[in-house]
N, CA, C and O atoms as CSV, one atom per row, in Angstrom:
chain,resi,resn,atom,element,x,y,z
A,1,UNK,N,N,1.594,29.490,-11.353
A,1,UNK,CA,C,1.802,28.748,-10.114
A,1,UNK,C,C,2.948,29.406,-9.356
A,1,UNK,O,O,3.940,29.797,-9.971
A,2,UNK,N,N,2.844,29.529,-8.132
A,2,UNK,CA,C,3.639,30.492,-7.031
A,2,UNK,C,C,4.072,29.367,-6.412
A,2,UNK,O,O,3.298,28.410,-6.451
A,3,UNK,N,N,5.109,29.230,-5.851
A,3,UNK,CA,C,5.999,28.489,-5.353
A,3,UNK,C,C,5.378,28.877,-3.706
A,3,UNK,O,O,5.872,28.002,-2.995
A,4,UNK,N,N,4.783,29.520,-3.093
A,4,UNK,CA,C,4.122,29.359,-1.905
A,4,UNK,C,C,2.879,28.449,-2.154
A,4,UNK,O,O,2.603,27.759,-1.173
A,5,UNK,N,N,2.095,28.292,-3.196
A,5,UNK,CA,C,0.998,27.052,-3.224
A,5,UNK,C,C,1.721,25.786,-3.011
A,5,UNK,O,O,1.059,24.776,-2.775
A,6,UNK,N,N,3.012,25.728,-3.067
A,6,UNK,CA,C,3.058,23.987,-3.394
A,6,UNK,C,C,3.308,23.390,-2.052
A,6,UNK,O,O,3.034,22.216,-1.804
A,7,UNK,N,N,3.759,24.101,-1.310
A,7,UNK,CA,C,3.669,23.945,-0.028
A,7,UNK,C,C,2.135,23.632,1.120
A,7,UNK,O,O,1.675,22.918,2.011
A,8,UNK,N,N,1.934,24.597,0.386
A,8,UNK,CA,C,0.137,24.663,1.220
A,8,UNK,C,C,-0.604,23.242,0.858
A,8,UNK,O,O,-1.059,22.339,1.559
A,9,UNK,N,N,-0.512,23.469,-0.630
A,9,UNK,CA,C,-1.285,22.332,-1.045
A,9,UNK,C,C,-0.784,20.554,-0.965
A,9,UNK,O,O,-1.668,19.720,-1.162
A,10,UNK,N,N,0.492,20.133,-0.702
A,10,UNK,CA,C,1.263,19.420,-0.011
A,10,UNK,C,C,1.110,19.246,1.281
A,10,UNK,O,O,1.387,18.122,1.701
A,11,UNK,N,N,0.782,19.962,1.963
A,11,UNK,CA,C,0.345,20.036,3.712
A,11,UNK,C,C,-1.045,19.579,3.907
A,11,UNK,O,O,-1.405,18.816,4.804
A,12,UNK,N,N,-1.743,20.063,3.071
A,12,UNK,CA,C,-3.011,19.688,2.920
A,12,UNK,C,C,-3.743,18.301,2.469
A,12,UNK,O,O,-4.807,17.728,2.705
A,13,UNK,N,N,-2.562,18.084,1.681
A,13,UNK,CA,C,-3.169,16.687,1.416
A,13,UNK,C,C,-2.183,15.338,2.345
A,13,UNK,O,O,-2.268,14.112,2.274
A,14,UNK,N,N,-1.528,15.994,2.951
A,14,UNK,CA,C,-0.620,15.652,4.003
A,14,UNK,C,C,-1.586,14.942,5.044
A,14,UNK,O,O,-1.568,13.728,5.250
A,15,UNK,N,N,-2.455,15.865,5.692
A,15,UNK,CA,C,-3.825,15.905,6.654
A,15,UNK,C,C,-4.827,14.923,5.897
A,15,UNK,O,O,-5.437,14.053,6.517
A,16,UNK,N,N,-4.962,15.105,4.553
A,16,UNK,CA,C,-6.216,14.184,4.166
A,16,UNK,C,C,-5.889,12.891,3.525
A,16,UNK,O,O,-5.691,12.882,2.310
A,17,UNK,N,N,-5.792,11.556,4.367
A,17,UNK,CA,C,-5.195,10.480,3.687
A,17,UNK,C,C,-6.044,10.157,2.849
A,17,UNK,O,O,-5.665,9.287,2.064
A,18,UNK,N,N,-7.414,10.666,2.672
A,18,UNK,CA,C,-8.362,9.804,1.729
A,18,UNK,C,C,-8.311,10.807,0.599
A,18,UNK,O,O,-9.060,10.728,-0.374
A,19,UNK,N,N,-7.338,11.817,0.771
A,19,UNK,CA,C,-7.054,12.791,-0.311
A,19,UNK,C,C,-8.455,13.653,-0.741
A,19,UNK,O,O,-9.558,13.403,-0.256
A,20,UNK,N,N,-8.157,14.878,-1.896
A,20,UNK,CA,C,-9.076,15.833,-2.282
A,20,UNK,C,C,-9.684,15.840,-3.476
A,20,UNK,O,O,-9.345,14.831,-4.094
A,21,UNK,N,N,-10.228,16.334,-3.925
A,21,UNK,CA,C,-10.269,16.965,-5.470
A,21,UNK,C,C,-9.950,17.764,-5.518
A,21,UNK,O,O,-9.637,18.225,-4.420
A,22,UNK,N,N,-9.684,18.819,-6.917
A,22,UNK,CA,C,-9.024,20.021,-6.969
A,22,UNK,C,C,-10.013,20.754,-6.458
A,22,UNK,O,O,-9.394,21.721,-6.013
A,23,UNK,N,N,-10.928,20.899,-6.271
A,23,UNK,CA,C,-12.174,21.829,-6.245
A,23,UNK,C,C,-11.803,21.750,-4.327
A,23,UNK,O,O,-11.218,22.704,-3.814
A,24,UNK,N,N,-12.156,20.733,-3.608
A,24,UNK,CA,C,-12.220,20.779,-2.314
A,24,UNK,C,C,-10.641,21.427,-1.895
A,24,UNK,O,O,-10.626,22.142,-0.893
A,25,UNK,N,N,-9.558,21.241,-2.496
A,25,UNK,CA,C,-8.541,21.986,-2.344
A,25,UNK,C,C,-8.203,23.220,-2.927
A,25,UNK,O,O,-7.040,23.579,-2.747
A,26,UNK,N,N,-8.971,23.988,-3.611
A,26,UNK,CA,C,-9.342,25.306,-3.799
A,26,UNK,C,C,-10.006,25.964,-2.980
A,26,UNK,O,O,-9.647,27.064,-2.558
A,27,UNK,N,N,-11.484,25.139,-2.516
A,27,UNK,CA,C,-11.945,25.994,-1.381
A,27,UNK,C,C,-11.618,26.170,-0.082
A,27,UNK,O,O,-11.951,27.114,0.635
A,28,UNK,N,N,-10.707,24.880,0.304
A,28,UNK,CA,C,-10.090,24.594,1.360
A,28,UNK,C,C,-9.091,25.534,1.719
A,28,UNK,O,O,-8.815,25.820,2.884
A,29,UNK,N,N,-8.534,26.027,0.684
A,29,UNK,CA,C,-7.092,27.108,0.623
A,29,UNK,C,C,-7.605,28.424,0.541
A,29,UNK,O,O,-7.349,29.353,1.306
A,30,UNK,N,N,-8.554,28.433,-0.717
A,30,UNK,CA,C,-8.354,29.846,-1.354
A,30,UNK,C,C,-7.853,30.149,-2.298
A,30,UNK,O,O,-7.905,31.318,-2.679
A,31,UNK,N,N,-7.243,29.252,-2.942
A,31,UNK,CA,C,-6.019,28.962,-4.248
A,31,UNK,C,C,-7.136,28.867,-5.117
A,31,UNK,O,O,-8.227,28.331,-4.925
A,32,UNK,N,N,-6.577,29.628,-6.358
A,32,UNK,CA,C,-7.282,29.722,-7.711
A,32,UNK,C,C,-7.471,28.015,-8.389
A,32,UNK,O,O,-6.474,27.295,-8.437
A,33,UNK,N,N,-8.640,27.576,-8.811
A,33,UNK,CA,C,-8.430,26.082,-9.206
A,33,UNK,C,C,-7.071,25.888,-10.331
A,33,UNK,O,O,-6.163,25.057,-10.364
A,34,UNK,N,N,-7.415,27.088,-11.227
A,34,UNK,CA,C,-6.381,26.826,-12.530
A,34,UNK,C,C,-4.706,26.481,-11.652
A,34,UNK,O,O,-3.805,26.047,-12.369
A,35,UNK,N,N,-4.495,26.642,-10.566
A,35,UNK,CA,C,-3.463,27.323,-9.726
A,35,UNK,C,C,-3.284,25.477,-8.875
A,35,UNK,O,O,-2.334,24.696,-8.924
A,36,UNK,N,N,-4.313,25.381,-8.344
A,36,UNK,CA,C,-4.375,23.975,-8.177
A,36,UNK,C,C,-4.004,22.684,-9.064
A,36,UNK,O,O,-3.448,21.589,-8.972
A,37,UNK,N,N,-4.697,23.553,-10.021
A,37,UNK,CA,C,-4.609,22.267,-11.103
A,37,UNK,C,C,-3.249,22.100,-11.441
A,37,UNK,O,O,-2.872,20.932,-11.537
A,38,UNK,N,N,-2.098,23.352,-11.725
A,38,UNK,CA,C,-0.924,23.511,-11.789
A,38,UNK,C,C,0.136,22.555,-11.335
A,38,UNK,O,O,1.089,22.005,-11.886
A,39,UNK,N,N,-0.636,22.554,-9.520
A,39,UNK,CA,C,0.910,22.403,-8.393
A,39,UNK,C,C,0.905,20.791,-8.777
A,39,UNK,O,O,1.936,20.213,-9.121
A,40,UNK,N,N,-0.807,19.921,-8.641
A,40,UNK,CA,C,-0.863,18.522,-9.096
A,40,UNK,C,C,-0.272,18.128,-9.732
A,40,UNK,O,O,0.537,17.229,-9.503
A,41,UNK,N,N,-0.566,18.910,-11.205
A,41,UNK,CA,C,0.013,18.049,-12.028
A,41,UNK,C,C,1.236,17.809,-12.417
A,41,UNK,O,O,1.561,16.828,-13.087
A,42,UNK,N,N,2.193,18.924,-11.918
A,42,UNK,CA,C,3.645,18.599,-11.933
A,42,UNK,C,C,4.345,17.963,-10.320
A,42,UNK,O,O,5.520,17.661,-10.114
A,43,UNK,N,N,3.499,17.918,-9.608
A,43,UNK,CA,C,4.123,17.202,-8.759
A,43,UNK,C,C,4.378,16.125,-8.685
A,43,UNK,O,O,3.315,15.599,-8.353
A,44,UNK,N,N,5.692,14.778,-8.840
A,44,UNK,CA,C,5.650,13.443,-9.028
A,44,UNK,C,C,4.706,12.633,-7.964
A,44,UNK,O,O,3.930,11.702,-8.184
A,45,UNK,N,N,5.054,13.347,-6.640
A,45,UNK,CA,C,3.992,12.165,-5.865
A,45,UNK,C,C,2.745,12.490,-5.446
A,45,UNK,O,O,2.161,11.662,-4.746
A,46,UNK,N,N,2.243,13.436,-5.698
A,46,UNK,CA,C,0.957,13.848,-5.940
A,46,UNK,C,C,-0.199,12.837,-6.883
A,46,UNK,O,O,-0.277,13.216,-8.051
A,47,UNK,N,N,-0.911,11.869,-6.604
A,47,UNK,CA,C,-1.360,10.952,-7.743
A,47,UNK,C,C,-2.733,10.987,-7.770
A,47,UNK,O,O,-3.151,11.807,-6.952
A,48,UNK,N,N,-3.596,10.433,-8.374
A,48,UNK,CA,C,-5.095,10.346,-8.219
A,48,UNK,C,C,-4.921,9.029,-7.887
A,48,UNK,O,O,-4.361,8.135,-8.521
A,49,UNK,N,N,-5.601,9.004,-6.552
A,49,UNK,CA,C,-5.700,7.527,-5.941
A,49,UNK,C,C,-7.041,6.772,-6.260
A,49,UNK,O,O,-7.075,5.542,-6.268
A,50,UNK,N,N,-8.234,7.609,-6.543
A,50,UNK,CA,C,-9.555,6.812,-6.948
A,50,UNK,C,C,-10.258,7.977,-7.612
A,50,UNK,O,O,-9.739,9.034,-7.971
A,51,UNK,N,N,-11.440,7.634,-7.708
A,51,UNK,CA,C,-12.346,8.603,-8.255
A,51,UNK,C,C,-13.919,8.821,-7.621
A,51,UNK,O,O,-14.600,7.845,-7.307
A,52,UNK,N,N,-14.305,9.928,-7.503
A,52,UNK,CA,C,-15.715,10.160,-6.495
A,52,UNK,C,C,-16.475,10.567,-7.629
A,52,UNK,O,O,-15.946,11.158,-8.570
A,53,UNK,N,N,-17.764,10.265,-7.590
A,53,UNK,CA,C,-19.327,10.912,-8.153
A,53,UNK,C,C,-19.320,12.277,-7.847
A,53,UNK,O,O,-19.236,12.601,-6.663
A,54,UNK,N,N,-19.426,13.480,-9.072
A,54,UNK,CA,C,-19.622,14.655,-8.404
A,54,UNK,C,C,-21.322,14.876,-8.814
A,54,UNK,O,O,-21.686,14.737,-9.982
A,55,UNK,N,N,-22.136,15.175,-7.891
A,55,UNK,CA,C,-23.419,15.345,-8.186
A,55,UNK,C,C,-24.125,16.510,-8.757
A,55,UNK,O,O,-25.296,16.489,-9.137
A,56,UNK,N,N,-23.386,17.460,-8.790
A,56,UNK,CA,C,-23.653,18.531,-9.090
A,56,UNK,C,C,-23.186,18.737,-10.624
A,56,UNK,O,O,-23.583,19.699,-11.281
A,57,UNK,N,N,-22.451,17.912,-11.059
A,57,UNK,CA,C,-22.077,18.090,-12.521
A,57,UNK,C,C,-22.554,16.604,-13.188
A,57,UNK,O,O,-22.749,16.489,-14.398
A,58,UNK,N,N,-22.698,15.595,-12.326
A,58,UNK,CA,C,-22.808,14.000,-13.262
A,58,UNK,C,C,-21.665,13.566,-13.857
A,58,UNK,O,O,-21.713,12.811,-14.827
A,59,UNK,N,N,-20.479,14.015,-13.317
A,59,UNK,CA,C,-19.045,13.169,-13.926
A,59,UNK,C,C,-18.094,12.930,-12.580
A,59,UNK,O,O,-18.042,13.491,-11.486
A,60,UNK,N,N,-17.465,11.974,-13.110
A,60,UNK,CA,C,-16.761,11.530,-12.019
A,60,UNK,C,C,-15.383,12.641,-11.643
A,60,UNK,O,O,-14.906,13.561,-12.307
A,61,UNK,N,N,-15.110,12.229,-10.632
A,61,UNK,CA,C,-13.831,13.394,-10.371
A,61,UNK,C,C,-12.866,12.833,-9.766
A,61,UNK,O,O,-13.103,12.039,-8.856
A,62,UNK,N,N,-11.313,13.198,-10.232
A,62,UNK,CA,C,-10.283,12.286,-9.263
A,62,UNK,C,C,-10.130,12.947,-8.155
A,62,UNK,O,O,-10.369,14.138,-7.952
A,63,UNK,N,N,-9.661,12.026,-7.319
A,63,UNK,CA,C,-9.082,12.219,-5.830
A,63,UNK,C,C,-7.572,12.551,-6.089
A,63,UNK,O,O,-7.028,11.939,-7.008
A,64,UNK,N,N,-6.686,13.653,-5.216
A,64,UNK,CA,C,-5.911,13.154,-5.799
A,64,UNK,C,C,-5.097,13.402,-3.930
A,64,UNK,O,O,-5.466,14.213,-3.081
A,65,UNK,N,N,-3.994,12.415,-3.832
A,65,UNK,CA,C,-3.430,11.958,-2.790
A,65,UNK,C,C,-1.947,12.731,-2.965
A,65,UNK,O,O,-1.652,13.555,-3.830
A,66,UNK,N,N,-1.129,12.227,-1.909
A,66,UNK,CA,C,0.136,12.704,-1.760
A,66,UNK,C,C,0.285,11.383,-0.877
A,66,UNK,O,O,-0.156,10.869,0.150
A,67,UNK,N,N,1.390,11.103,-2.163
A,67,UNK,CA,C,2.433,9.553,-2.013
A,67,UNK,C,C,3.224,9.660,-0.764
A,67,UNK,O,O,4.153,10.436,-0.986
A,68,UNK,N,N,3.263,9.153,0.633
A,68,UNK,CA,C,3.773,9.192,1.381
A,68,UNK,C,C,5.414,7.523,1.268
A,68,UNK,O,O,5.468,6.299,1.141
A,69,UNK,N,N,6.387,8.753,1.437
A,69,UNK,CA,C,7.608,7.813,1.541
A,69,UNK,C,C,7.973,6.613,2.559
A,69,UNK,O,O,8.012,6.740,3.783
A,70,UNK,N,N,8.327,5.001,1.583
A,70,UNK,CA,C,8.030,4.041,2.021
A,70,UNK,C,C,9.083,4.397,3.412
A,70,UNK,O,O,9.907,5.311,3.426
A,71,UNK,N,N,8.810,3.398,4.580
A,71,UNK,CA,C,9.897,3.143,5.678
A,71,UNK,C,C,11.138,2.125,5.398
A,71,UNK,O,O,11.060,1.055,4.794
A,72,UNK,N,N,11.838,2.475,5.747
A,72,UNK,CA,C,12.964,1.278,5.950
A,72,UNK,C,C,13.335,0.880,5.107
A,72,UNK,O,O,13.863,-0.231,5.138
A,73,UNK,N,N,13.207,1.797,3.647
A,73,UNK,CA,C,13.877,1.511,1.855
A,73,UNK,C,C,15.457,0.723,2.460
A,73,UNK,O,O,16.421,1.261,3.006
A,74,UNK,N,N,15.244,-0.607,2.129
A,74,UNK,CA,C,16.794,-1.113,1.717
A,74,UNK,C,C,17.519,-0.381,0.615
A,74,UNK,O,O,17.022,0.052,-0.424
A,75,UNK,N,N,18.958,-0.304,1.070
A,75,UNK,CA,C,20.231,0.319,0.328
A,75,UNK,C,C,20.409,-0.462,-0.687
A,75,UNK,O,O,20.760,-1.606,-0.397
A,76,UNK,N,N,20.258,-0.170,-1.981
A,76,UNK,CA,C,20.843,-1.473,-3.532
A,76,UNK,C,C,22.091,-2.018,-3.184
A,76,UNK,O,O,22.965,-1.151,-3.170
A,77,UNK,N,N,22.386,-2.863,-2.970
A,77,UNK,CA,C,23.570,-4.041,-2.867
A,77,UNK,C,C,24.391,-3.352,-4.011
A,77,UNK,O,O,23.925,-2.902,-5.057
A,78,UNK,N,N,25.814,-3.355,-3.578
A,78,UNK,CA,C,26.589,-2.363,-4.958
A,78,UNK,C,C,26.879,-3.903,-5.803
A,78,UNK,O,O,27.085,-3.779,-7.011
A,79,UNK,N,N,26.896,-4.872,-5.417
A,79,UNK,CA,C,26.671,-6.157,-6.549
A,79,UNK,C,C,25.654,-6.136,-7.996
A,79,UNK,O,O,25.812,-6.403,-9.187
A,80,UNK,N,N,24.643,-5.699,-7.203
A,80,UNK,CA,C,23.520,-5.253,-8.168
A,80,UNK,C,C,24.139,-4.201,-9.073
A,80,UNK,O,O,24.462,-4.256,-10.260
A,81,UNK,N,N,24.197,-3.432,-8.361
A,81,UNK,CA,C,24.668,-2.029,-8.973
A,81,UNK,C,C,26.055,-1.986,-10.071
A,81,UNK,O,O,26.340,-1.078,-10.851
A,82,UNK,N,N,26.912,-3.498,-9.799
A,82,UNK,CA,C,28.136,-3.645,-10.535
A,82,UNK,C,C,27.336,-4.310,-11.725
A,82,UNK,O,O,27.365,-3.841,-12.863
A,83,UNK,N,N,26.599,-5.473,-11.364
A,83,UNK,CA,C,25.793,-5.662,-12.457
A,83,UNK,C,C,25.325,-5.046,-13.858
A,83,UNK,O,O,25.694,-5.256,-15.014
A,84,UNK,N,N,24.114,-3.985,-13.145
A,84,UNK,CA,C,23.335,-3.132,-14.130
A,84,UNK,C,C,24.736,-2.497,-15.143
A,84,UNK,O,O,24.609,-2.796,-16.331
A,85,UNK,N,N,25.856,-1.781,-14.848
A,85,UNK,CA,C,26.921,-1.428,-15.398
A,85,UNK,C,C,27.624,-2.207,-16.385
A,85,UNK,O,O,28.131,-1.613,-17.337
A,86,UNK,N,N,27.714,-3.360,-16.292
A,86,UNK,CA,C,28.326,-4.406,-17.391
A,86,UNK,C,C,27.683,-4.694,-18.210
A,86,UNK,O,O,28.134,-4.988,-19.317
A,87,UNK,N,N,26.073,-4.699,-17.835
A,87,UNK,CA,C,25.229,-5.489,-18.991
A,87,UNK,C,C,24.954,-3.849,-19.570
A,87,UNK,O,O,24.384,-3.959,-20.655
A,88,UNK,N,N,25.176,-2.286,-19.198
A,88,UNK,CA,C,24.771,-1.526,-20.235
A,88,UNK,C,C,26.248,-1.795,-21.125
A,88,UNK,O,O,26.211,-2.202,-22.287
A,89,UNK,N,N,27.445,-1.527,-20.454
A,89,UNK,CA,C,28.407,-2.073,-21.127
A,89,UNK,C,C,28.356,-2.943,-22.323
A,89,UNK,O,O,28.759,-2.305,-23.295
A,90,UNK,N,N,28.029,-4.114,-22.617
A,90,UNK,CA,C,27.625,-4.931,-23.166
A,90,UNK,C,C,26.720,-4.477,-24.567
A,90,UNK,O,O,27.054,-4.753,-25.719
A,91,UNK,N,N,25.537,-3.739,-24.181
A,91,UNK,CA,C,24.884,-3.131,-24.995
A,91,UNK,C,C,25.533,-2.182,-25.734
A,91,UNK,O,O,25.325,-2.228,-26.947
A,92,UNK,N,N,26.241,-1.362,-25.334
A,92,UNK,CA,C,27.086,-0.515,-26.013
A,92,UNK,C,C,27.848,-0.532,-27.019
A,92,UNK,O,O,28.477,0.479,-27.333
């Protein structure tokens, strides 16, 4: 895996909200599947969002999406945050 695929293939599924399979994002690029299969599976927000019928083989195939970042994430209250700290404290 080349550190120029992860980009491409990130952009790409950027464009497709109903997301790809590896196969439609191989031919879509040009990227080797094994190469595809690579950038997915280590990418955290890269996910399989459902699964499609492939007809040509008779097994199902994942989709796989790119997790788009929520809006307007609230900041953790540092109360909370004093919290979580005492009770590992505690455990300790």
């Amino acid at each position: 895996m080349t550190k120029t695929n992860v980009p491409v293939i990130r952009n790409l599924l950027a464009e497709h909200e109903d997301g790809l399979t590896k196969n439609e994002i191989s031919k879509l690029t040009g990227i080797s599947y094994g190469s595809v299969h690579s950038v997915v599976r280590r990418q955290r927000d890269i996910f399989i969002d459902h699964w499609r019928p492939n007809y040509e083989s008779y097994r199902w195939e994942p989709v796989w999406c790119l997790m788009k970042p929520p809006e307007n994430v609230p900041e953790p209250e540092m109360k909370v945050m004093e919290y979580l700290r005492t009770q590992e404290r505690r455990a300790a």
